[in-house]
C-alpha positions, 0 to 999 in steps of 0.5 A, spaced: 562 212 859 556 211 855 553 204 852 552 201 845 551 196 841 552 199 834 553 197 827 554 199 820 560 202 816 568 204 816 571 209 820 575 213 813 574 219 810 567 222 807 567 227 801 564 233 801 563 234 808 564 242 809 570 247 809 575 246 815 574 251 821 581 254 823 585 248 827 585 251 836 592 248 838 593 244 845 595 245 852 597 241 857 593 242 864 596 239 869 594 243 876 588 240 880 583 246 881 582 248 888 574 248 890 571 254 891 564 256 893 560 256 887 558 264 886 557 264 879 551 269 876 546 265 871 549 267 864 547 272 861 544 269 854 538 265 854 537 266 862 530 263 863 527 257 859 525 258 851 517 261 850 516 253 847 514 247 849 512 241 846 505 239 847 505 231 845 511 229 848 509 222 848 508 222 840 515 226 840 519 220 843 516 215 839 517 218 832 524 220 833 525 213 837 527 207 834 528 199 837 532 199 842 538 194 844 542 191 850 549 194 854 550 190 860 550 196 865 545 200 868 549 207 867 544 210 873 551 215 874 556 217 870 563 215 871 567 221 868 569 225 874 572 230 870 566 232 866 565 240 868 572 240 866 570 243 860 565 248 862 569 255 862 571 253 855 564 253 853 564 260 855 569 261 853 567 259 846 560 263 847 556 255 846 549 257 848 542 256 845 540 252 840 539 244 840 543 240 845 544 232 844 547 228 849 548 221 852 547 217 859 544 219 866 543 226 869 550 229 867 547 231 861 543 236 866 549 240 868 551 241 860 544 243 859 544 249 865 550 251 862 548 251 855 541 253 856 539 250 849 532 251 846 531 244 847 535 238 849 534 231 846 538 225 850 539 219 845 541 212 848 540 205 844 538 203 851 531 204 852 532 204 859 536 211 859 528 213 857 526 210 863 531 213 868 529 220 865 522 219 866 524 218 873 529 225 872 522 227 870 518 225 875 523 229 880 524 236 878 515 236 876 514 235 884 521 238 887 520 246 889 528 246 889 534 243 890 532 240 896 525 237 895 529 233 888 535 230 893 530 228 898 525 226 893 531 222 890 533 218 895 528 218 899 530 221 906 526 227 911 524 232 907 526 239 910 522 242 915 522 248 911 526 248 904 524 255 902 530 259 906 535 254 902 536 256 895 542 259 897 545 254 900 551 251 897 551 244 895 556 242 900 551 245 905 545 241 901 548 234 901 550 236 909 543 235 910 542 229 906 547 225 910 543 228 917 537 226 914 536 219 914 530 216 910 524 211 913 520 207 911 516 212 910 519 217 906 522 212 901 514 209 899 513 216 900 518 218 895 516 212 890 508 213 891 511 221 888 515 218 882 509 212 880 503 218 880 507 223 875 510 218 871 503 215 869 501 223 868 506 223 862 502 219 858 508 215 855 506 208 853 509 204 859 508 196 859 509 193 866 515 191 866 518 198 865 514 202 870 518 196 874 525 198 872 524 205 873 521 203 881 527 199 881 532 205 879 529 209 884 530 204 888 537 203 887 538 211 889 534 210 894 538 205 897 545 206 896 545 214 897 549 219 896 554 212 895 551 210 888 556 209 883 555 206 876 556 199 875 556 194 870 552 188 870 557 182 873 562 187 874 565 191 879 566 198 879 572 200 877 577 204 883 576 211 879 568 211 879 566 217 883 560 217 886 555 221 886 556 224 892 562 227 888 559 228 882 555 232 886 560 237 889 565 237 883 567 243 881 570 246 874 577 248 871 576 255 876 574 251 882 568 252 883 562 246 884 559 246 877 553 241 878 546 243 875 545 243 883 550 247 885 546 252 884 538 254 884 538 258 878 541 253 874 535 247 878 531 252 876 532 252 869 533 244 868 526 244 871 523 249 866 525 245 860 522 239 864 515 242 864 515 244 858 518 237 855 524 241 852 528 235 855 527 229 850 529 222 851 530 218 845 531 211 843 536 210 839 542 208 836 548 213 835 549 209 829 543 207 827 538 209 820 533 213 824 534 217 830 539 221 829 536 223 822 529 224 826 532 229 830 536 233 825 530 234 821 526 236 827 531 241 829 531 243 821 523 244 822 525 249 829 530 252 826 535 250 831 543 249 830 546 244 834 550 248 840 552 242 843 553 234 842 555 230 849 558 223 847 562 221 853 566 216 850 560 213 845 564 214 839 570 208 842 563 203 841 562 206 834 568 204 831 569 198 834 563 196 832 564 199 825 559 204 824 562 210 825 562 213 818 554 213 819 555 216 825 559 221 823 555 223 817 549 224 821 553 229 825 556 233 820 548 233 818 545 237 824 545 244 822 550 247 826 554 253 826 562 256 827 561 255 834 557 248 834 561 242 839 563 235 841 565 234 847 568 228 849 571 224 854 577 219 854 578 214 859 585 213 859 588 214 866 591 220 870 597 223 865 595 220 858 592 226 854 595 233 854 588 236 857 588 231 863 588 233 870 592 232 875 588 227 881 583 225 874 582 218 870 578 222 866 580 226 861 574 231 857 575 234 851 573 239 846 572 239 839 568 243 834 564 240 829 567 243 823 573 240 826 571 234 825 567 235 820 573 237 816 578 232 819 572 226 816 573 230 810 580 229 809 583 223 813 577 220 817 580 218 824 585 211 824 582 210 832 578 213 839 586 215 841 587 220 834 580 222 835 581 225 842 588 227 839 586 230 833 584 238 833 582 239 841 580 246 844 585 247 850 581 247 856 584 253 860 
């Protein structure tokens, strides 16, 4: 789920939006994956990290950003379990390279190690997803591998020795968390490691925010691999996974899938990340400047949008009633035939056609010049005909 407080415009039909793209019919998914080890190889398209990097990462964000605004959740984790369910489709559909834009935490990361985009840009209204992502930053800056970045994260023992783990499994990495409890010690230690690399961004930061990236890692640290996300006054709801099961979900093959599943994929997270291809803006989805600031950035790359993660944020818009701007500045990004949304629909176990059987959460596929096409025509009448209307089967 992903937080909004939006505004603006109606949900309806746009004129003069682009040709429609051959309609992709729908099928059901109704047999639960078996897990399987993850052995699958890199893709083979944009293996490692573009050539690039951005020099003033600081001065990025505050020109793409704007002012941020209030959602009563911290959104540490996110709570769509099914979210690797697309990620065979996204091969399928050969999406790779180009610009990435995605919503929330840390899912986006294993999006990102599928995609292998050129540059990711992660948008949210609040300007503590910002934070938490500096603290991700952080991480991946001092974490050699898999390893380092877990105990890091939560502030347990590190390994005696972490060289001889790149071909562990994450069932086998995780084993190792829960046999390595953390200290005193390790925690500080942990804190000291994320404070002294998040002051060498250069990233204008009131003392009230390095407090809220402290007390994020905080929450990681304490509650571990039993973290769920959670709404303030409210508790987590029964589907919410946690992050152990986020980590060791798999896809719609049955293989675990997580950007930590493997090193090829950690590795290549880590790279973007060293070379400031992985951009957290404030802003509103809705909003009068981010989006537009990315497109146009994007437009001075010369990158199409491969990828557009919204969770289920466009149920926000169109209850707040701006999804007419935010559709417009999708249509907007440079893109091409193979440019998607993906989506998520929360509708419980047996309530979408590409539902899985176990799963709350449903994920979902659809091209840009679908949408584009159907804003065009009709615009959508709610969140339900969105998520109804064009989907790409899954399987």
């Amino acid at each position: 789920m992903f937080p909004l407080l939006l505004r603006y415009a109606v949900v309806g039909a746009l004129g003069a939006l682009g040709a429609r793209a051959p309609a992709l019919s729908a099928q059901r998914s109704t047999t639960r994956p078996t897990t399987r080890r993850a052995t699958r190889s890199a893709p083979s398209l944009a293996t490692i990290a573009p050539d690039d990097s951005i020099r003033d990462f600081a001065k990025l964000i505050a020109d793409l950003s704007e002012a941020g605004g209030y959602f009563d959740t911290d959104n540490l984790i996110s709570n769509e379990r099914s979210y690797l369910h697309v990620l065979r489709a996204l091969d399928r559909l050969k999406v790779r390279g180009g610009a990435y834009i995605g919503v929330g935490p840390d899912q986006n990361f294993s999006y990102i190690a599928r995609i292998r985009p050129r540059i990711a840009f992660i948008i949210d209204i609040r300007r503590d997803n910002m934070l938490q992502h500096l603290l991700f930053k952080a991480l991946f800056a001092r974490s050699r591998n898999r390893a380092e970045y877990l105990a890091l994260l939560l502030g347990t023992e590190m390994p005696a020795t972490t060289a001889n783990l790149s071909n562990r499994t994450i069932e086998q990495l995780v084993a190792i968390v829960d046999a390595s409890p953390g200290t005193t010690a390790t925690r500080r230690t942990a804190q000291r490691i994320v404070q002294t690399e998040v002051a060498r961004m250069g990233v204008p930061l009131s003392a009230q925010d390095l407090a809220t990236i402290e007390r994020f890692h905080g929450q990681f640290i304490a509650a571990g691999l039993e973290l769920r996300f959670t709404s303030i006054g409210r508790p987590p709801q029964w589907y919410y996974p946690t992050l152990r099961q986020l980590l060791v979900e798999h896809d719609l093959s049955g293989r675990t899938a997580s950007y930590l599943a493997n090193e090829a994929d950690f590795q290549f997270v880590k790279t973007m990340e060293q070379r400031n291809l992985i951009v957290p803006v404030v802003g509103d989805l809705a909003g009068t400047k981010a989006m537009g600031a990315i497109a146009q950035y994007m437009k001075t790359r010369g990158d199409k949008i491969s990828a557009i993660y919204a969770s289920n944020a466009e149920d926000y818009v169109m209850r707040a009633g701006g999804f007419g701007v935010y559709a417009r500045s999708v249509i907007a990004l440079p893109r091409d035939a193979r440019s998607v949304l993906i989506r998520s629909w929360f509708g419980g176990e047996g309530s979408h056609p590409e539902n899985v059987t176990g799963y709350h959460t449903t994920q979902l596929l659809q091209t840009v010049d679908d949408f584009a096409a159907d804003m065009k025509a009709t615009g959508y009448l709610s969140y339900r005909d969105l998520v109804n209307r064009h989907y790409i089967p899954l399987r």
